[in-house]
C-alpha positions in Angstrom: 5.6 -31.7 -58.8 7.9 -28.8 -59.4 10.7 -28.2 -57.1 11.0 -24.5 -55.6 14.3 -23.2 -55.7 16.2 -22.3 -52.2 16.4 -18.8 -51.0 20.4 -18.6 -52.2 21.3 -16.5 -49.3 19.1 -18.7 -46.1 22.5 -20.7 -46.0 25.4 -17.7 -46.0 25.9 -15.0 -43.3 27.1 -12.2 -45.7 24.9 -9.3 -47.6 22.8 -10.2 -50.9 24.1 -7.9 -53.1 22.3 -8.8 -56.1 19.0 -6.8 -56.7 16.1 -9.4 -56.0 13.3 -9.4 -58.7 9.6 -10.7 -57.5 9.9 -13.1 -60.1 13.1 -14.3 -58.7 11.4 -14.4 -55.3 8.8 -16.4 -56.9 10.9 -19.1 -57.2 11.7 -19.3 -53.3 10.4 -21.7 -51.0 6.4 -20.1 -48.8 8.3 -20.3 -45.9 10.3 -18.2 -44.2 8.6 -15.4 -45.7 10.4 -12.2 -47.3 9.5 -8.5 -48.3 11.6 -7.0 -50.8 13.0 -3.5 -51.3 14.6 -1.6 -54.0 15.7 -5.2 -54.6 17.1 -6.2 -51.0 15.2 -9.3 -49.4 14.0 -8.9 -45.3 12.9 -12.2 -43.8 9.6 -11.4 -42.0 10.0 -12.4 -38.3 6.7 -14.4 -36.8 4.5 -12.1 -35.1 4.0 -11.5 -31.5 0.4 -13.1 -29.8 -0.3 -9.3 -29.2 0.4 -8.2 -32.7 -1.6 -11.1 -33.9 -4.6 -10.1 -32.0 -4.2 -6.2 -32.8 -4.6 -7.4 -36.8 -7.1 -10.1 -35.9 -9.7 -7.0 -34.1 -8.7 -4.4 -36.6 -9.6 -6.2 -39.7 -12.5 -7.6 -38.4 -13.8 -4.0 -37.9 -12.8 -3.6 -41.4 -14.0 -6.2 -43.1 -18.0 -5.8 -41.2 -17.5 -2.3 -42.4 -16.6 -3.1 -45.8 -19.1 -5.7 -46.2 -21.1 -5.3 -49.8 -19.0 -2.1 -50.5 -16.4 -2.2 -53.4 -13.6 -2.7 -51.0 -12.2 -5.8 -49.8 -9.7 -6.5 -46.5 -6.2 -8.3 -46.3 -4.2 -9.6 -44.3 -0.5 -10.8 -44.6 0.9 -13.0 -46.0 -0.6 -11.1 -49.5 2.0 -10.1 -51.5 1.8 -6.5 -52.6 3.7 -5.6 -55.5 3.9 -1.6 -55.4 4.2 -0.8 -59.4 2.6 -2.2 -61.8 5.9 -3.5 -63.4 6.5 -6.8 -65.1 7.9 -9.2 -62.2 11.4 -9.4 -64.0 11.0 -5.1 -62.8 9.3 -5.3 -59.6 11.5 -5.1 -56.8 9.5 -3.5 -54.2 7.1 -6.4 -52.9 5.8 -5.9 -49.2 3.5 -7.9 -47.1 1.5 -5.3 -45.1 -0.1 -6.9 -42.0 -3.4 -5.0 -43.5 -4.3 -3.9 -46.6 -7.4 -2.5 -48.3 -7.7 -2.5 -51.9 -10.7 -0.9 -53.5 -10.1 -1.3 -57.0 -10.4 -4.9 -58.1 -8.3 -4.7 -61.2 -5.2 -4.5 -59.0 -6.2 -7.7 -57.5 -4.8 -11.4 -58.9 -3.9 -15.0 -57.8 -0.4 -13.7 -56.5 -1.8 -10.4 -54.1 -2.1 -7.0 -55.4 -0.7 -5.6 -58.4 -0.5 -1.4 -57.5 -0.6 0.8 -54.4 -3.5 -0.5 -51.8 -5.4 1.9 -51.0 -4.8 1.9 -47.1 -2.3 0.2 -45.4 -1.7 -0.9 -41.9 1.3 -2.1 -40.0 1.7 -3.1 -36.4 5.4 -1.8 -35.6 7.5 -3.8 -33.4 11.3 -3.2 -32.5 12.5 -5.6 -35.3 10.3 -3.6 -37.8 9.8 -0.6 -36.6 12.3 1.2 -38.5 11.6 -0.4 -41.8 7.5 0.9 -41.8 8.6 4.3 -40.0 11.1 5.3 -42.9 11.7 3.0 -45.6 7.7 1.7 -46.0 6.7 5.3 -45.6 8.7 6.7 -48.6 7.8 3.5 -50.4 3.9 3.8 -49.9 3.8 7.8 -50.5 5.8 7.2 -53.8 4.1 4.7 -55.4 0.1 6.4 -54.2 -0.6 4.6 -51.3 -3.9 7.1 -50.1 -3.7 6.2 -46.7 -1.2 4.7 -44.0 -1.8 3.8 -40.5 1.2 2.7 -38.3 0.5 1.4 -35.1 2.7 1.6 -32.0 1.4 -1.2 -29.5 3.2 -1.1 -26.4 3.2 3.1 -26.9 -0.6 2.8 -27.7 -0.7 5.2 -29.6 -1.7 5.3 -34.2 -0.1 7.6 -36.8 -2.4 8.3 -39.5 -0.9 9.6 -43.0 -3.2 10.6 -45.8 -1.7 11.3 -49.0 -2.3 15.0 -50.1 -3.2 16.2 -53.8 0.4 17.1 -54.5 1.3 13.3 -54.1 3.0 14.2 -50.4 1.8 13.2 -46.8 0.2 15.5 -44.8 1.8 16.5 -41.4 0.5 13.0 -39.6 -2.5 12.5 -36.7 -1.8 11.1 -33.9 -4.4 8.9 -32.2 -4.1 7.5 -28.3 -5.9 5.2 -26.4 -8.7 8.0 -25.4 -9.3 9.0 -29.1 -11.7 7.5 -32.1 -10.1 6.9 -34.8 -11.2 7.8 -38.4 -10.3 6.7 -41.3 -9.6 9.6 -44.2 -10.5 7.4 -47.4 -13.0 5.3 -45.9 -15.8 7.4 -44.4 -17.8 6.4 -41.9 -15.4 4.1 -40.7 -13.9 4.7 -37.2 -13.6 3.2 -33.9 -12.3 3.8 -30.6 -8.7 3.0 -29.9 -9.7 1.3 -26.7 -11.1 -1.6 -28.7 -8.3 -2.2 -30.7 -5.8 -1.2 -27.7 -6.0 -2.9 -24.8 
């Protein structure tokens, strides 16, 4: 059995500086998990009990919905690797909390090869910046059709659908009293009070 290599930087308290390839990050150990960015390596904190439920509710809605339709439902960990790249070139690898990927030639044995084509993340305060600004940029450069970002203790969903010209649209903003709809998967909504509480 083949020995997988130590993160080199779990031991030191000092900045990687080296850019961080996904093949490199192949090489690490399953656990702690990782997301990687322009090169730079986040560990991936354990999620709360009420972020856990949020993605539990939320992708059971998707998945009935998407049942014999050409689209299929993930949850983390799934490794999404944003460009097509070689894995020596892919330094932008993410593991959204839920992804929907409706063309199966993106899919392999590793995650998803290519933009999803709807994203969601549950923000909390140790992520919240990374999905607001750094995810965001990431997602609408590399095609990502949809992105949902949900606030749980503000109850309350952004909803950013990619326009023609390759640029977010001015985001909707879904509370507690709204349904939500998605933009590339129609006929799919449901009320924020189920998913909530």
């Amino acid at each position: 059995m083949s020995k997988r290599r130590r993160c080199p930087f779990l031991s030191f308290n000092q900045p990687h500086l080296k850019k961080v390839s996904y093949a490199e990050y192949l090489t690490w150990p399953n656990e702690p998990r990782y997301e990687i960015i322009d090169g730079i390596p986040y560990l991936q904190a354990a999620p709360s009990r009420q972020h856990q439920r949020l993605v539990t509710q939320l992708t059971g809605e998707l998945y009935t919905f998407l049942k014999g339709k050409t689209c299929d439902v993930y949850t983390a960990p799934f490794d999404v690797r944003l460009s097509s790249a070689e894995d020596e070139q892919e330094y932008h690898v993410v593991q959204p909390d839920i992804s929907v990927v409706c063309d199966e030639r993106k899919l392999d044995d590793k995650g998803c090869k290519g933009a999803p084509d709807l994203i969601v993340e549950v923000l909390s305060p140790s992520t919240w910046q990374r999905d607001r600004i750094e995810k965001l940029n990431k997602y609408q450069g590399h095609g990502v059709k949809e992105y949902v970002l949900i606030y749980p203790n503000e109850k309350i969903i952004e909803q950013y659908t990619l326009a023609e010209q390759g640029m977010y649209e001015i985001p909707k903003i879904y509370n507690i009293e709204h349904i939500f709809r998605s933009d590339i998967l129609p006929g799919f909504e449901i009320p924020m009070s189920d998913i909530l509480f």
